[in-house]
Biopython code that builds the backbone (N, CA, C, O; Angstrom):
import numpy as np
from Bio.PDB.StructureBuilder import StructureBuilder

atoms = [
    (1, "UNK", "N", (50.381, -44.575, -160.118)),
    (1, "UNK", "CA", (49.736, -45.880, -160.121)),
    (1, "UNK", "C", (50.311, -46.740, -159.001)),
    (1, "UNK", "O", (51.428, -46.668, -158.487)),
    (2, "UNK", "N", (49.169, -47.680, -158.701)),
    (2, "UNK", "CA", (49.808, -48.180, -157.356)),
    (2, "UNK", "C", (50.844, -49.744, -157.495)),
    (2, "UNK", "O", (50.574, -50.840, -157.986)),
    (3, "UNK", "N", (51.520, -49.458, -157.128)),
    (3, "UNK", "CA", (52.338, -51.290, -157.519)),
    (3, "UNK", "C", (52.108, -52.029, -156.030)),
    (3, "UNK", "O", (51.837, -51.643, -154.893)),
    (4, "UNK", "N", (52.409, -53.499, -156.784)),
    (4, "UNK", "CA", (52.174, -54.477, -155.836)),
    (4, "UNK", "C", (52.639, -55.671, -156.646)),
    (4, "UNK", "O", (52.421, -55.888, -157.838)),
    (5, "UNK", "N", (53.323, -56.408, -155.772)),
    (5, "UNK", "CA", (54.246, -57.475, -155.996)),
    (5, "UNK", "C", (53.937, -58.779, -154.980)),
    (5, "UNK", "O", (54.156, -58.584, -153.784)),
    (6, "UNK", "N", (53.379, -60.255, -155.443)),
    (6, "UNK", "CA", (53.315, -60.973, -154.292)),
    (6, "UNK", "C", (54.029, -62.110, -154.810)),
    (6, "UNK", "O", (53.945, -62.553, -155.955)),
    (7, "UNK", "N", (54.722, -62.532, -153.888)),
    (7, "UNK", "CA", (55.749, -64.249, -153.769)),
    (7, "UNK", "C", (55.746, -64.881, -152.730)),
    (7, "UNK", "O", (55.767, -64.400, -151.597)),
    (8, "UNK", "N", (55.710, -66.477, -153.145)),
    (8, "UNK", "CA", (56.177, -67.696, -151.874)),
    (8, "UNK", "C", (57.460, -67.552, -151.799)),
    (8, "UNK", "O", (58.101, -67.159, -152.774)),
    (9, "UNK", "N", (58.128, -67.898, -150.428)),
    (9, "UNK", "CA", (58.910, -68.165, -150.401)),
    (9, "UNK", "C", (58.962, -69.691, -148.976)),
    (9, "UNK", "O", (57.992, -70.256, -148.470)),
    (10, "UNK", "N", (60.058, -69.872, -148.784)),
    (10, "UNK", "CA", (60.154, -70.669, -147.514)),
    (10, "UNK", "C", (60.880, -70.419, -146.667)),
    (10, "UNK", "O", (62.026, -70.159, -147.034)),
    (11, "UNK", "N", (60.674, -70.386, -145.597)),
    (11, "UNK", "CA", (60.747, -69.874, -144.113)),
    (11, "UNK", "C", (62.182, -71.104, -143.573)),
    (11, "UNK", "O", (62.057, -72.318, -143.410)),
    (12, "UNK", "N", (63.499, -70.239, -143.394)),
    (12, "UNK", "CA", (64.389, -71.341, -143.209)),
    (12, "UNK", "C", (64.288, -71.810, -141.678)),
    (12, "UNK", "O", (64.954, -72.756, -141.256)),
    (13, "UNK", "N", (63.466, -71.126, -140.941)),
    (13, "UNK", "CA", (63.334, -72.203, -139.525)),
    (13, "UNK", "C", (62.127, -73.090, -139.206)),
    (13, "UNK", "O", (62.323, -74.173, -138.654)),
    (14, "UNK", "N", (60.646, -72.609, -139.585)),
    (14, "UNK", "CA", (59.905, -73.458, -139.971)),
    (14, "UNK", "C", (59.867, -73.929, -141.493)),
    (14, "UNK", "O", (58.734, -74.345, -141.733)),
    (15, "UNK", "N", (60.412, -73.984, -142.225)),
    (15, "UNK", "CA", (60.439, -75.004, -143.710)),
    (15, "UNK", "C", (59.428, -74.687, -144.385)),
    (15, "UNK", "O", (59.256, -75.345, -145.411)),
    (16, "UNK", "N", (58.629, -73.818, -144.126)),
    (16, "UNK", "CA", (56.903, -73.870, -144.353)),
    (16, "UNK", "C", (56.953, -72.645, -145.056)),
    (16, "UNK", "O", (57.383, -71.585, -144.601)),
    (17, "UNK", "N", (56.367, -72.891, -146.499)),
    (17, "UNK", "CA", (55.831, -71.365, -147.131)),
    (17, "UNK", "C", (55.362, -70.094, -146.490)),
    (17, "UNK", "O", (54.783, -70.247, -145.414)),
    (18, "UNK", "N", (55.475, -69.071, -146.862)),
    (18, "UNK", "CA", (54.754, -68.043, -146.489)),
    (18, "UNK", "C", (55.119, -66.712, -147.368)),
    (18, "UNK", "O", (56.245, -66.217, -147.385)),
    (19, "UNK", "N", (54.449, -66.413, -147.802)),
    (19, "UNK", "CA", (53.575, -65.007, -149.214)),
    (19, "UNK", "C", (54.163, -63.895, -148.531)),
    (19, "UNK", "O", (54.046, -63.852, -147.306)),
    (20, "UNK", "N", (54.802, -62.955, -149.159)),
    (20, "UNK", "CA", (54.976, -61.715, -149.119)),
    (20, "UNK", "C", (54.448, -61.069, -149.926)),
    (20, "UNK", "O", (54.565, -61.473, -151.083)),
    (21, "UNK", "N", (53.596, -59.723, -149.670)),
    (21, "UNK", "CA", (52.924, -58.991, -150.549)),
    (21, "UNK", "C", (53.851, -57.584, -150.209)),
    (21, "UNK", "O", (54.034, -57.123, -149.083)),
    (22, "UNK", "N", (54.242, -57.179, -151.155)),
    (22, "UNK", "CA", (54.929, -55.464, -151.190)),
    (22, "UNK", "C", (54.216, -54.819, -152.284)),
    (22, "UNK", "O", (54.039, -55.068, -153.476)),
    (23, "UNK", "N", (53.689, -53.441, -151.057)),
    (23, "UNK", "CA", (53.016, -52.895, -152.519)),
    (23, "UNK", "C", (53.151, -50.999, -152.308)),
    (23, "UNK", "O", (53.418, -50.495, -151.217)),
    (24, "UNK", "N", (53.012, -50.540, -153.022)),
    (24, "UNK", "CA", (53.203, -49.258, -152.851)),
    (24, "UNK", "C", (51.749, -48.367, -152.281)),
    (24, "UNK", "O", (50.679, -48.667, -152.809)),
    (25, "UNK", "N", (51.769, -47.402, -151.320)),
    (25, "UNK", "CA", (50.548, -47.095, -150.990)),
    (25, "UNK", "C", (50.484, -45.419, -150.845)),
    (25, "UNK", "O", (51.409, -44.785, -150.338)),
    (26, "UNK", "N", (49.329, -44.830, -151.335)),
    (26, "UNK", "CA", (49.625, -43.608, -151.582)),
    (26, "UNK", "C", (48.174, -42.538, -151.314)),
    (26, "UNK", "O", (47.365, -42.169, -152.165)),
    (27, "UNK", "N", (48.195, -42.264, -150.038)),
    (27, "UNK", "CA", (47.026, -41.711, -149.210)),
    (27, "UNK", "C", (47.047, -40.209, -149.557)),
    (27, "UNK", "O", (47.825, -39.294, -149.829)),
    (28, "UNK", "N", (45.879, -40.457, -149.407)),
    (28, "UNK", "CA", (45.541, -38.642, -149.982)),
    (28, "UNK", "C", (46.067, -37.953, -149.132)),
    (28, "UNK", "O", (46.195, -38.210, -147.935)),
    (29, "UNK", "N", (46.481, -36.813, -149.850)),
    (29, "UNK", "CA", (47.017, -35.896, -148.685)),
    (29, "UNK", "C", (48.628, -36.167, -148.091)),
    (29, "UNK", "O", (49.104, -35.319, -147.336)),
    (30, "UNK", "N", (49.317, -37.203, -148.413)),
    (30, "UNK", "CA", (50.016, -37.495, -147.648)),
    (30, "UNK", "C", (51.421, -38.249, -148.152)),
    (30, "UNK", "O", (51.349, -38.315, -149.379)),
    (31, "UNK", "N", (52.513, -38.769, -147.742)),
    (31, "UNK", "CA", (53.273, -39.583, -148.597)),
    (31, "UNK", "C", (53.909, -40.595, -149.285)),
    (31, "UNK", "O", (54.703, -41.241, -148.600)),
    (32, "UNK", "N", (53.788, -40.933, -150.478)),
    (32, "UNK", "CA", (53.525, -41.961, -151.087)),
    (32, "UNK", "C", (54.474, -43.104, -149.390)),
    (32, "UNK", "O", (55.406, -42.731, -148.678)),
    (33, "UNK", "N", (53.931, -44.023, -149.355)),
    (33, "UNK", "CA", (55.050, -45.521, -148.888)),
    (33, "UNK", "C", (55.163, -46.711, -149.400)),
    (33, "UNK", "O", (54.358, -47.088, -150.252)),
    (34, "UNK", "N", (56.307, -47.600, -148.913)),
    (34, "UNK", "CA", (55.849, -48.616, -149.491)),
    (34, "UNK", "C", (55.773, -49.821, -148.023)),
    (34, "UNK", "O", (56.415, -49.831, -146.973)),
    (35, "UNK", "N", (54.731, -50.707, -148.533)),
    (35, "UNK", "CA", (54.123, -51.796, -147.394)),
    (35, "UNK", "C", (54.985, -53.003, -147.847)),
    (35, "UNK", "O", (55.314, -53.538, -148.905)),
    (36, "UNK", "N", (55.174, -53.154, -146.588)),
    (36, "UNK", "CA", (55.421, -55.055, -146.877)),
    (36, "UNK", "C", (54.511, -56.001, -145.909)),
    (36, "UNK", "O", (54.660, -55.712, -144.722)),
    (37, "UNK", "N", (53.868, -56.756, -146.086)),
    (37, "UNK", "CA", (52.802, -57.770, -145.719)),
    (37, "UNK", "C", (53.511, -58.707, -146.011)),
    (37, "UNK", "O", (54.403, -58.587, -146.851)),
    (38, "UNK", "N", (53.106, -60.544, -144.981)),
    (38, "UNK", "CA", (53.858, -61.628, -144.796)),
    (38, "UNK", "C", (52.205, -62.468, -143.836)),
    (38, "UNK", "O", (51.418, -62.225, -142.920)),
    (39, "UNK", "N", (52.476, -63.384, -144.748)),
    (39, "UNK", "CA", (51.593, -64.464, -144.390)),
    (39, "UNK", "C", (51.880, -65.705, -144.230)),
    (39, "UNK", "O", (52.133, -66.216, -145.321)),
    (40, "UNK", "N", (51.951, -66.365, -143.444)),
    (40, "UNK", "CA", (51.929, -68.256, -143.746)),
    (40, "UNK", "C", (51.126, -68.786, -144.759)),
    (40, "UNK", "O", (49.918, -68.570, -144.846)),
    (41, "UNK", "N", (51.818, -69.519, -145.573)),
    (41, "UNK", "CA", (51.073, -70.216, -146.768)),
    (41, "UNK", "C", (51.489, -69.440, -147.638)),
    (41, "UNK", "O", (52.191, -68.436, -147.511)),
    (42, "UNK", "N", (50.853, -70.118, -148.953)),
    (42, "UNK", "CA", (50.816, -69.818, -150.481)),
    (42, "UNK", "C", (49.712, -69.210, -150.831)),
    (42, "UNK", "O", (48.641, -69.815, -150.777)),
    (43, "UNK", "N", (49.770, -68.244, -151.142)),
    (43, "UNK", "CA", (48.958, -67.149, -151.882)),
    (43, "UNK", "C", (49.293, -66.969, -153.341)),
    (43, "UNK", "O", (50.470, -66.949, -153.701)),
    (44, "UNK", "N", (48.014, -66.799, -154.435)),
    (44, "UNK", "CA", (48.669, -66.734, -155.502)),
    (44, "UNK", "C", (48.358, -64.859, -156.241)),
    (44, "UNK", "O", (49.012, -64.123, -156.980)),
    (45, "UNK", "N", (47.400, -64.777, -155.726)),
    (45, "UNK", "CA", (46.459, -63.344, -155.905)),
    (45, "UNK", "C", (46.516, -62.114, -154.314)),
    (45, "UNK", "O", (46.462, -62.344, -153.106)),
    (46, "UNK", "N", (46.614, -61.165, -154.910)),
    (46, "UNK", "CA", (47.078, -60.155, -153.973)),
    (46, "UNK", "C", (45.133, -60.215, -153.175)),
    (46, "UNK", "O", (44.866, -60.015, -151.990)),
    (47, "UNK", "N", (44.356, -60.467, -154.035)),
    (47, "UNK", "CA", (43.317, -60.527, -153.110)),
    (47, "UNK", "C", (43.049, -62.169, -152.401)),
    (47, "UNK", "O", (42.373, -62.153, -151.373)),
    (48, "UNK", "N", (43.338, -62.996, -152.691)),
    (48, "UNK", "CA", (43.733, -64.217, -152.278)),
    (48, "UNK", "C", (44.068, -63.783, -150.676)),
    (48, "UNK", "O", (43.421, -63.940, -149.641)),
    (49, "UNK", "N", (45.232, -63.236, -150.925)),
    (49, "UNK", "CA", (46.196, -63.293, -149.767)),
    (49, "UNK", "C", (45.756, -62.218, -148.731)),
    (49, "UNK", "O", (46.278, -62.303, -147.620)),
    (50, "UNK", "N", (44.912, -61.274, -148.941)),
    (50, "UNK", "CA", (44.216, -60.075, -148.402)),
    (50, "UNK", "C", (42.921, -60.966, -147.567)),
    (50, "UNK", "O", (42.577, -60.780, -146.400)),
    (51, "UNK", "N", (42.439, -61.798, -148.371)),
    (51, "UNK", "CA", (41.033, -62.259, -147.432)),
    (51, "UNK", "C", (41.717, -63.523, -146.575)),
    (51, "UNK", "O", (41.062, -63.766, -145.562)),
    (52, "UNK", "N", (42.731, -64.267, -146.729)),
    (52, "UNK", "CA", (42.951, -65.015, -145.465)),
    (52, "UNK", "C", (44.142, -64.356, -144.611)),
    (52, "UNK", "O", (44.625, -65.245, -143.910)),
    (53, "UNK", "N", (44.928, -62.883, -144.368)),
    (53, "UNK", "CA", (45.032, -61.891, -143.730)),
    (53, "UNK", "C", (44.034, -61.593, -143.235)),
    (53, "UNK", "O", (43.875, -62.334, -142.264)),
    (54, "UNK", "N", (43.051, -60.761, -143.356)),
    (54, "UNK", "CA", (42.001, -60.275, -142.957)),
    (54, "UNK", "C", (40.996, -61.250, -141.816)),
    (54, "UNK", "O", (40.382, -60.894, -140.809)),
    (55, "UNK", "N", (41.176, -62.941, -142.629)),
    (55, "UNK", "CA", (40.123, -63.768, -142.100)),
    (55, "UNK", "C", (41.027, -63.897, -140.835)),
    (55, "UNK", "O", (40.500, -64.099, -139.742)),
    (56, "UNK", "N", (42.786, -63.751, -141.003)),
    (56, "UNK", "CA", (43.328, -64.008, -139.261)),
    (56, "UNK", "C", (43.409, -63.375, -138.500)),
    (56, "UNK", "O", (43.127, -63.757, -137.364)),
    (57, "UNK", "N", (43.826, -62.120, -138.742)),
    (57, "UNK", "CA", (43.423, -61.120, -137.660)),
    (57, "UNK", "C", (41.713, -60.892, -137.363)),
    (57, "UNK", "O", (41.431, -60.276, -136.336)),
    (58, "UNK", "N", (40.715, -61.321, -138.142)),
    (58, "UNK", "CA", (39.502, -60.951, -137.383)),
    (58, "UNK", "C", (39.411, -62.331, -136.063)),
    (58, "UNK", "O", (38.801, -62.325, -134.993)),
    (59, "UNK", "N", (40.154, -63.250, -136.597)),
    (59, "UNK", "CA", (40.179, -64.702, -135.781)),
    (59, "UNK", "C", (40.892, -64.420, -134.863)),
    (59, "UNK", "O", (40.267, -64.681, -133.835)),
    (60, "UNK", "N", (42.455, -63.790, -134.494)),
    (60, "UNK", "CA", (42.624, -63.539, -133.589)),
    (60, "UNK", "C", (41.712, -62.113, -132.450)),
    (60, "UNK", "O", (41.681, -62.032, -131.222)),
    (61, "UNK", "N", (41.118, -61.234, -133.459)),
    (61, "UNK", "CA", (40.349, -60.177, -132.769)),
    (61, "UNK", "C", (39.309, -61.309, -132.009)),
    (61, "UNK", "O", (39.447, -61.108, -130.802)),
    (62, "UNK", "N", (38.395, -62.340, -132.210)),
    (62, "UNK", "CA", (37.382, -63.025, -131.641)),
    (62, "UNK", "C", (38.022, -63.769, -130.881)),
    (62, "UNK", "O", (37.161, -64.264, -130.155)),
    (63, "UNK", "N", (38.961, -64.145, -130.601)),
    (63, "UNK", "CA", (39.847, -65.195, -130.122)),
    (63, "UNK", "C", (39.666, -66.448, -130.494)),
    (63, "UNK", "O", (39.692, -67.344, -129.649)),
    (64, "UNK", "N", (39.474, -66.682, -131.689)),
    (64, "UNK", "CA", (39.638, -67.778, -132.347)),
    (64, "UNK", "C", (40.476, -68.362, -133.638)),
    (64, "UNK", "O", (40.572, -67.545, -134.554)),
    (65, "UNK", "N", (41.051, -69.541, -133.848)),
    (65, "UNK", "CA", (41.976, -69.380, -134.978)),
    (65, "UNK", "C", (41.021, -69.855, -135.742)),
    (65, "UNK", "O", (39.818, -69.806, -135.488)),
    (66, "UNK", "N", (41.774, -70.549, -137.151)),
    (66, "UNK", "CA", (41.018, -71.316, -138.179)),
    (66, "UNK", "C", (41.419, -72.685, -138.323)),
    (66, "UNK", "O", (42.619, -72.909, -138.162)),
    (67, "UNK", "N", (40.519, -73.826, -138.642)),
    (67, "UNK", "CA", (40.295, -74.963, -138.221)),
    (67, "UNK", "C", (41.663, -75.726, -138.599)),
    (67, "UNK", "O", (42.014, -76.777, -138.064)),
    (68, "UNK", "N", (42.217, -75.202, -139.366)),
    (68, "UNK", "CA", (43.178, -75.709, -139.968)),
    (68, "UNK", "C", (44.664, -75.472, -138.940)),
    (68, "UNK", "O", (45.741, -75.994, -139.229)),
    (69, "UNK", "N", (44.465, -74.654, -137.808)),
    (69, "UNK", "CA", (45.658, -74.665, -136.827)),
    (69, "UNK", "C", (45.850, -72.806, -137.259)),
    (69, "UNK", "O", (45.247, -72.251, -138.178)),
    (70, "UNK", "N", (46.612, -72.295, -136.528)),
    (70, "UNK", "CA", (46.996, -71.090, -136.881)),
    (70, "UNK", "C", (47.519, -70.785, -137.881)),
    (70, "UNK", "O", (48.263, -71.379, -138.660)),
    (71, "UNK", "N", (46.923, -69.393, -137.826)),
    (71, "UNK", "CA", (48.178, -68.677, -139.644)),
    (71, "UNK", "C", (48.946, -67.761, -139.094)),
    (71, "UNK", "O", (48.360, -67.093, -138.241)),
    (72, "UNK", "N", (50.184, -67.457, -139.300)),
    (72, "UNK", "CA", (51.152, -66.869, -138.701)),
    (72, "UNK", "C", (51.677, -65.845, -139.614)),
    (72, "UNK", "O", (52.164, -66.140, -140.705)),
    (73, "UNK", "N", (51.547, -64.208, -139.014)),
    (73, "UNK", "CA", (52.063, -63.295, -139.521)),
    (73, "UNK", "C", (53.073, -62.740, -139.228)),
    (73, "UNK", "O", (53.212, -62.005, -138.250)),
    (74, "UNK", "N", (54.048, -63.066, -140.173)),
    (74, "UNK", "CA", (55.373, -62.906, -139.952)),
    (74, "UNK", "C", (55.998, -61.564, -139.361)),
    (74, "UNK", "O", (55.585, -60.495, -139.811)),
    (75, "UNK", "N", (56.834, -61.575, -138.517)),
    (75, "UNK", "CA", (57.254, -60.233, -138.166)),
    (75, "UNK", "C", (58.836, -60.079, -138.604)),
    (75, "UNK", "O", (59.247, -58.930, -138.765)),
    (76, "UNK", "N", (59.633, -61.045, -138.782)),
    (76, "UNK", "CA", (60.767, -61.325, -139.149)),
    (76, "UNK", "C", (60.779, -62.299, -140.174)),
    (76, "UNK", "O", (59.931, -63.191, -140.176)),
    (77, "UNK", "N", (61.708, -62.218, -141.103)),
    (77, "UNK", "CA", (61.912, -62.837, -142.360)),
    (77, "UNK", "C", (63.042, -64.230, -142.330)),
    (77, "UNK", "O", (64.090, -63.652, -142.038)),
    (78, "UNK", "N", (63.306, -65.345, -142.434)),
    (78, "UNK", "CA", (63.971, -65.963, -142.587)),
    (78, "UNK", "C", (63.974, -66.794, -144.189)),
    (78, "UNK", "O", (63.341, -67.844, -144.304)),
    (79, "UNK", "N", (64.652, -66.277, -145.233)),
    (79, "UNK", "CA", (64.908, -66.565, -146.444)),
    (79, "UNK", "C", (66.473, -67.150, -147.050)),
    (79, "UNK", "O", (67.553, -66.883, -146.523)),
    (80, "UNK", "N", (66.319, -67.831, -148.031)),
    (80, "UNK", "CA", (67.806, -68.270, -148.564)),
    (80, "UNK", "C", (67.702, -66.946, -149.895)),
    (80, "UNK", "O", (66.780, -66.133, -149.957)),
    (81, "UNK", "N", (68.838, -67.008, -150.830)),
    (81, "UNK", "CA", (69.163, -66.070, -151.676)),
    (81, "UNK", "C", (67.965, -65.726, -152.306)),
    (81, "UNK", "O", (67.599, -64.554, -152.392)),
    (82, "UNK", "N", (67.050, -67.081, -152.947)),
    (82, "UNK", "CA", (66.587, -66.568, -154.003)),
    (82, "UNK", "C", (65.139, -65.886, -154.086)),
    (82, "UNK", "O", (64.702, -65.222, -155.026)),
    (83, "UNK", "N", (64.464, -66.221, -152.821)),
    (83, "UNK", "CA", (63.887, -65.586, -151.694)),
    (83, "UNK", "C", (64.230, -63.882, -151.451)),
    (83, "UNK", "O", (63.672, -62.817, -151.715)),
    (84, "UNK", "N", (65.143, -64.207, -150.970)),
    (84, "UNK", "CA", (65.954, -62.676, -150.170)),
    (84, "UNK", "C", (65.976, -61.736, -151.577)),
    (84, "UNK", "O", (65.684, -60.540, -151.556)),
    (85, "UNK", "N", (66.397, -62.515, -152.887)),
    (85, "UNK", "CA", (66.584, -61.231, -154.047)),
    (85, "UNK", "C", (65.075, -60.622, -154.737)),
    (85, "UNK", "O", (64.941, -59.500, -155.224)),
    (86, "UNK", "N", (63.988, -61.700, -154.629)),
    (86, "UNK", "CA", (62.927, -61.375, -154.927)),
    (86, "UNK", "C", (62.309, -59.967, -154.051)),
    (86, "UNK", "O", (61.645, -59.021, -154.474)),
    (87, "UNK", "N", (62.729, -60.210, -152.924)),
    (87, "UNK", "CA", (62.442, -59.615, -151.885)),
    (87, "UNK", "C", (62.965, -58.035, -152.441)),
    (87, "UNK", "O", (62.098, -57.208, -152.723)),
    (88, "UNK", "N", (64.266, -57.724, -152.560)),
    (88, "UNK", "CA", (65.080, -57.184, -152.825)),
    (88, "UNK", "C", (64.459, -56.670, -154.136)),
    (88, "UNK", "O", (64.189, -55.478, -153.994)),
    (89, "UNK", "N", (64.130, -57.126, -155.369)),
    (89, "UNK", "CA", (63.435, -56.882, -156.335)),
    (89, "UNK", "C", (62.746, -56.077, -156.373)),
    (89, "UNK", "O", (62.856, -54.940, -156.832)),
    (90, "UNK", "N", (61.583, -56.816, -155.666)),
    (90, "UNK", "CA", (60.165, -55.830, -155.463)),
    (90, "UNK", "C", (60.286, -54.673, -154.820)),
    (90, "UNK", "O", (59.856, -53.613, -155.275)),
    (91, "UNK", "N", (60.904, -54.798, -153.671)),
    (91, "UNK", "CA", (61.519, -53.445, -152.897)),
    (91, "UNK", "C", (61.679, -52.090, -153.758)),
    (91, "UNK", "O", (61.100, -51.005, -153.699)),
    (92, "UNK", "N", (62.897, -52.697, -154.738)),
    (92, "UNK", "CA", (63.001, -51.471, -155.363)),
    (92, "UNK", "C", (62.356, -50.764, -156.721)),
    (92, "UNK", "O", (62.620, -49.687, -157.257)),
    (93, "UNK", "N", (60.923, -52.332, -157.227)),
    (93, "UNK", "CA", (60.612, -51.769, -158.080)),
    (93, "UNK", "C", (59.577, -50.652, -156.985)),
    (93, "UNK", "O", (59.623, -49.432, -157.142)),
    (94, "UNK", "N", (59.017, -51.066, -156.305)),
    (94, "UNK", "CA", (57.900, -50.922, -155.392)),
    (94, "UNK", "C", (58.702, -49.078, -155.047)),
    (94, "UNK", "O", (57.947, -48.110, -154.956)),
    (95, "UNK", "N", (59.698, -48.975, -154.955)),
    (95, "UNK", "CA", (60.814, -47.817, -154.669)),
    (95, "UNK", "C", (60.104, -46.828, -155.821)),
    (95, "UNK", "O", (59.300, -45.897, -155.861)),
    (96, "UNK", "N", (60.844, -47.558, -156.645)),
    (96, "UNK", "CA", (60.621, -46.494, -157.963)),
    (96, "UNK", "C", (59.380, -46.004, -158.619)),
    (96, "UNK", "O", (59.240, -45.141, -159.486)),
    (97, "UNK", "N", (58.456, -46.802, -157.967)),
    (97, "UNK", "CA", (56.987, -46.835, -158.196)),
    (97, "UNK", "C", (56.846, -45.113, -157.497)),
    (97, "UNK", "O", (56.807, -43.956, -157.916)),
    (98, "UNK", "N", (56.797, -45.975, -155.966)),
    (98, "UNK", "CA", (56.350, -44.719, -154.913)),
    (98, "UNK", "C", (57.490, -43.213, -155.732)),
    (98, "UNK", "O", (56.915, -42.146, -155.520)),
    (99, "UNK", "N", (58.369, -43.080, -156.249)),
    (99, "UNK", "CA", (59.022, -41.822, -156.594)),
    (99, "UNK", "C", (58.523, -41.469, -157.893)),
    (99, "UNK", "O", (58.956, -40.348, -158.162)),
    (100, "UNK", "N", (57.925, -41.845, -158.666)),
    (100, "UNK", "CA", (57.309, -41.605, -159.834)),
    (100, "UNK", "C", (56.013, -40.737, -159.399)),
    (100, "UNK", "O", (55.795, -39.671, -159.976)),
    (101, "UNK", "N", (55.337, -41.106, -158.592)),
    (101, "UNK", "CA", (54.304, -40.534, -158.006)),
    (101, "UNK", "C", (53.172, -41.384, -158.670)),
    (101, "UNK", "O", (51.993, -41.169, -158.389)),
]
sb = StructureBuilder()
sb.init_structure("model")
sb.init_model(0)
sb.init_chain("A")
sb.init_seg("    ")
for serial, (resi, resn, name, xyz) in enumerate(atoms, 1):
    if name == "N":
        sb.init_residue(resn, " ", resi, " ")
    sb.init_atom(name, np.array(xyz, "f"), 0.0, 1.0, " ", f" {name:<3s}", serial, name[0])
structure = sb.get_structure()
């Protein structure tokens, strides 16, 4: 079964929320992994957070952002503890997921 885990946290150099989605992914044929996804903003639903992903990269594919200023996909993490353990959390349920099969 597939797991997936999503949380706000805040970004200690811009101050500004942004959603991590970790989820386990498991392609036919092939071996289980696990994903980590990072968005600007608050997301509360793993599909929430999938359609304004989706809506930014098609915005940057057209070369356009959204009216609201850019959404920024994180490539590096800047978190305080309680942040960082959630993080840490999901990781390894998301771990034990993918080894269960």
């Amino acid at each position: 079964e597939k797991y997936s885990k999503i949380f706000t946290a805040t970004d200690q150099i811009s101050h500004g929320p942004f959603t991590i989605l970790v989820e386990t992914i498991n392609p036919i044929g092939g071996e289980p992994f696990v994903a980590i996804l990072s968005l600007e903003g608050k997301y509360k639903t793993r599909e929430e957070f999938q359609d304004a992903r989706e809506y930014a990269i098609t915005g940057w594919e057209k070369g356009y952002t959204r009216d609201k200023g850019e959404i920024n996909l994180y490539s590096s993490l800047s978190m305080l503890p309680p942040g960082t353990r959630q993080l840490v959390d999901a990781l390894n349920e998301a771990l034990a997921a993918s080894e269960e099969g």
